[in-house]
Backbone bond lengths (Angstrom), bond angles and torsions (degrees), N, CA, C in turn:
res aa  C-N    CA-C-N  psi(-1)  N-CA   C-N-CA  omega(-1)  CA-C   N-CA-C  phi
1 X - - - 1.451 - - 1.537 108.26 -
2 X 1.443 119.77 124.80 1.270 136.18 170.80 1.894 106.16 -54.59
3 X 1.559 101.75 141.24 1.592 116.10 -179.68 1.807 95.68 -57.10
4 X 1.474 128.72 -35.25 1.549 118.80 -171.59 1.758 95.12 -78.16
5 X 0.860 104.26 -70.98 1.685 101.88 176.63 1.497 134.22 -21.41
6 X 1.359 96.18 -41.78 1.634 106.80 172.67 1.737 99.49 -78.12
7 X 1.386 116.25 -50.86 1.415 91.64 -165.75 1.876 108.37 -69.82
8 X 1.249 125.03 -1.43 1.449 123.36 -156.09 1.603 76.58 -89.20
9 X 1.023 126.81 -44.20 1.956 134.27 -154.40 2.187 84.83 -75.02
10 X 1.616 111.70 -45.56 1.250 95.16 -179.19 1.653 125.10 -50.66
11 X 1.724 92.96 -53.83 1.768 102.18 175.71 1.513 122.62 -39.59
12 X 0.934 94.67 -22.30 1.706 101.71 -162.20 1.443 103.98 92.22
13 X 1.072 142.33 56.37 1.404 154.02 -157.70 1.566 133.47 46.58
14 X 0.958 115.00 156.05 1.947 108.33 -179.35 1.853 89.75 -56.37
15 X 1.352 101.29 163.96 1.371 131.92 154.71 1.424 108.39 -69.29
16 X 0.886 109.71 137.35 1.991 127.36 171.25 1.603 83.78 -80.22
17 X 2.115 77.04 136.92 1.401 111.96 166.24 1.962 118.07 -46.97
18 X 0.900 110.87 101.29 1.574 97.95 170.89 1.805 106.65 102.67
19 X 0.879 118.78 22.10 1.547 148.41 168.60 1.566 118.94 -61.91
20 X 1.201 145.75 103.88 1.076 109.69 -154.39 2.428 91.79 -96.42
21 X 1.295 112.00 155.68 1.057 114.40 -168.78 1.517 102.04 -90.07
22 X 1.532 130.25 -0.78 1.236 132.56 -176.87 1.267 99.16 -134.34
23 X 1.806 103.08 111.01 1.319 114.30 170.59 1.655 110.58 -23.57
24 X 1.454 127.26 177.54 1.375 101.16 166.29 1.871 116.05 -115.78
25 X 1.784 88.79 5.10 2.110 104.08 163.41 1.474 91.04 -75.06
26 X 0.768 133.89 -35.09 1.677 134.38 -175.36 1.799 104.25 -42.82
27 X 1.817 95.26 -78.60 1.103 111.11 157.87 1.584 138.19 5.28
28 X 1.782 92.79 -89.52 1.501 106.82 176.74 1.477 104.33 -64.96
29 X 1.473 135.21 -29.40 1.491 122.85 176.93 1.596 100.71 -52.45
30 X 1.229 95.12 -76.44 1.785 100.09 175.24 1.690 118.56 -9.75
31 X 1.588 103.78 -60.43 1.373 120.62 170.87 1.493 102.29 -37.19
32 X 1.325 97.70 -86.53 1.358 105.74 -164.57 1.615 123.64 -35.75
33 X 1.921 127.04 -49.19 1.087 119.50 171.60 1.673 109.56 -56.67
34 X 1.533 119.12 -37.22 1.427 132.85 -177.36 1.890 96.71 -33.35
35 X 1.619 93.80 -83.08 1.514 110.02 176.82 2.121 116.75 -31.93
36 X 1.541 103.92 -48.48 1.612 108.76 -172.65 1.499 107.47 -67.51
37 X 1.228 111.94 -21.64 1.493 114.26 -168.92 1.504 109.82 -90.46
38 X 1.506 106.73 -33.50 2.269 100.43 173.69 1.695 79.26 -86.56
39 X 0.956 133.88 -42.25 1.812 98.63 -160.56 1.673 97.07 -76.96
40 X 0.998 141.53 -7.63 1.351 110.18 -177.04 1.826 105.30 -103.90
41 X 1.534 98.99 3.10 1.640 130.22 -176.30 1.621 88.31 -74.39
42 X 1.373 107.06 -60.87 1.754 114.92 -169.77 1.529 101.87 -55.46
43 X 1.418 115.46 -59.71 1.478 114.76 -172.60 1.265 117.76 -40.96
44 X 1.573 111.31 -46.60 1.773 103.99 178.79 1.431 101.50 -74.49
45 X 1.201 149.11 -30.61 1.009 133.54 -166.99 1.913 97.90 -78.73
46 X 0.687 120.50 -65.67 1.866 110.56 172.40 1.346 116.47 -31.49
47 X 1.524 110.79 -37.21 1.632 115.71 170.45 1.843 101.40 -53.19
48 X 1.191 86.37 -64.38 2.075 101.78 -157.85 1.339 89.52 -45.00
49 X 1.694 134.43 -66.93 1.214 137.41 179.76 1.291 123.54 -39.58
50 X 1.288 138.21 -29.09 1.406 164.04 -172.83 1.368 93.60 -85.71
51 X 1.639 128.16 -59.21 1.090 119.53 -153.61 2.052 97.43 -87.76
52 X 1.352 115.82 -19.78 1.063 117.71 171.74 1.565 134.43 -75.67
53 X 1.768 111.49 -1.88 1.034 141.46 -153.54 1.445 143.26 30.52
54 X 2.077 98.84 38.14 1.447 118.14 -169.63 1.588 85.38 -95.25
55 X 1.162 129.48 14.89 1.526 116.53 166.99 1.508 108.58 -151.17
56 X 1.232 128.63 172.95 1.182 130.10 167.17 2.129 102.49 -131.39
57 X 1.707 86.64 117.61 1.639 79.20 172.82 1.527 125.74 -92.03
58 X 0.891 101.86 -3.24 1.916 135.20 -169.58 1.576 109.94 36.45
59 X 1.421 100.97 -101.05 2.003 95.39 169.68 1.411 113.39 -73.95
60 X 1.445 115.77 -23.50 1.762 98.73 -178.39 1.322 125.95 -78.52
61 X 1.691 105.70 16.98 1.662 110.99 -163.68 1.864 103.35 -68.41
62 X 1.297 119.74 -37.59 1.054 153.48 167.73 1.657 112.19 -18.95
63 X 2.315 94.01 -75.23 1.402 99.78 -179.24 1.680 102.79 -77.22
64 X 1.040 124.79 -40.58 1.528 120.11 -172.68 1.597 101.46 -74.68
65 X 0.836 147.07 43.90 1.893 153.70 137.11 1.483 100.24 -125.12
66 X 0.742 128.92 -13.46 2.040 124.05 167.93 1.637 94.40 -69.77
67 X 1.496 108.80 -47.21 1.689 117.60 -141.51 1.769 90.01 -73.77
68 X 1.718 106.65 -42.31 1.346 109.59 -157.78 1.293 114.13 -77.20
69 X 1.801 103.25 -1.36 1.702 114.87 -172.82 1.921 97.06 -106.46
70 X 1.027 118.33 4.47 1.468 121.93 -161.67 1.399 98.74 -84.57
71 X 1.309 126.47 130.84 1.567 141.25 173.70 1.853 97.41 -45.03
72 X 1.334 83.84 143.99 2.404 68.99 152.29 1.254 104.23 -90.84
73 X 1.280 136.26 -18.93 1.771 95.90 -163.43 1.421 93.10 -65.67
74 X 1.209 121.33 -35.92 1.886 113.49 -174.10 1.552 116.05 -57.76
75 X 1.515 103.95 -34.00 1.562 91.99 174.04 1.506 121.08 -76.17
76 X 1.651 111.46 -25.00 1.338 102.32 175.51 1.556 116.63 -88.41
77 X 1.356 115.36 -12.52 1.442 105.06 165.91 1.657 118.36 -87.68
78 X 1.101 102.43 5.34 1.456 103.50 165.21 2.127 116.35 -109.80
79 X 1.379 85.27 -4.69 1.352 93.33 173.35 1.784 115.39 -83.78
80 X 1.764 92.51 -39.16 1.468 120.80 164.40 1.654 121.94 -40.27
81 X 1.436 97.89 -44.16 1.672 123.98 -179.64 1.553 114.99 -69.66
82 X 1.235 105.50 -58.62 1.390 119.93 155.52 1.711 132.57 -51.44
83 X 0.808 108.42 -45.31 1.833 113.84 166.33 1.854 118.08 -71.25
84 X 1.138 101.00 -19.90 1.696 127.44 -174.08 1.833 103.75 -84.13
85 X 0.964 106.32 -40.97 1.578 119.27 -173.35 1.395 95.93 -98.60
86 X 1.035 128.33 -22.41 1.597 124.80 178.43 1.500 99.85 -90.57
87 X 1.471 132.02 -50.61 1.009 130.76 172.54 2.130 110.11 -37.10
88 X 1.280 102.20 -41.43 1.408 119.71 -136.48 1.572 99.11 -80.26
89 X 1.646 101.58 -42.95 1.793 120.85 156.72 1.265 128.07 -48.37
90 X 1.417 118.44 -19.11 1.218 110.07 -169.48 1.328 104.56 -98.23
């Protein structure tokens, strides 16, 4: 028995060609922090702009400094919530 052979018989066999190595629930988690991190990325940046006076946020200054103070796991489990119910519609 060949040194590759023995270790393929150790693994419990090679992986198939074209396999993907990330579940693909893995994936959409990934997504989801992906997604919480530019939107709560955008929020401070609307802040900085606001505070630089290249924008005016007027009443939404309010929700966009909640958003830019918001944890991610909350944005991605609410992003989670949202893709789930969209999934769920179709």
């Amino acid at each position: 028995m060949r040194a590759n052979e023995q270790h393929a018989e150790n693994n419990g066999g090679a992986n198939q060609a074209g396999s993907p190595a990330i579940h693909p629930h893995e994936l959409t988690r990934w997504g989801d922090w992906y997604f919480a991190w530019c939107w709560r990325r955008k929020m401070r940046r609307l802040l900085m702009l606001d505070r630089a006076g290249q924008i005016r946020l007027g009443s939404a200054r309010t929700r966009v400094s909640a958003g830019a103070q918001m944890p991610l796991a909350l944005i991605a489990a609410r992003q989670a919530e949202w893709r789930r119910q969209g999934d769920a519609a179709s």
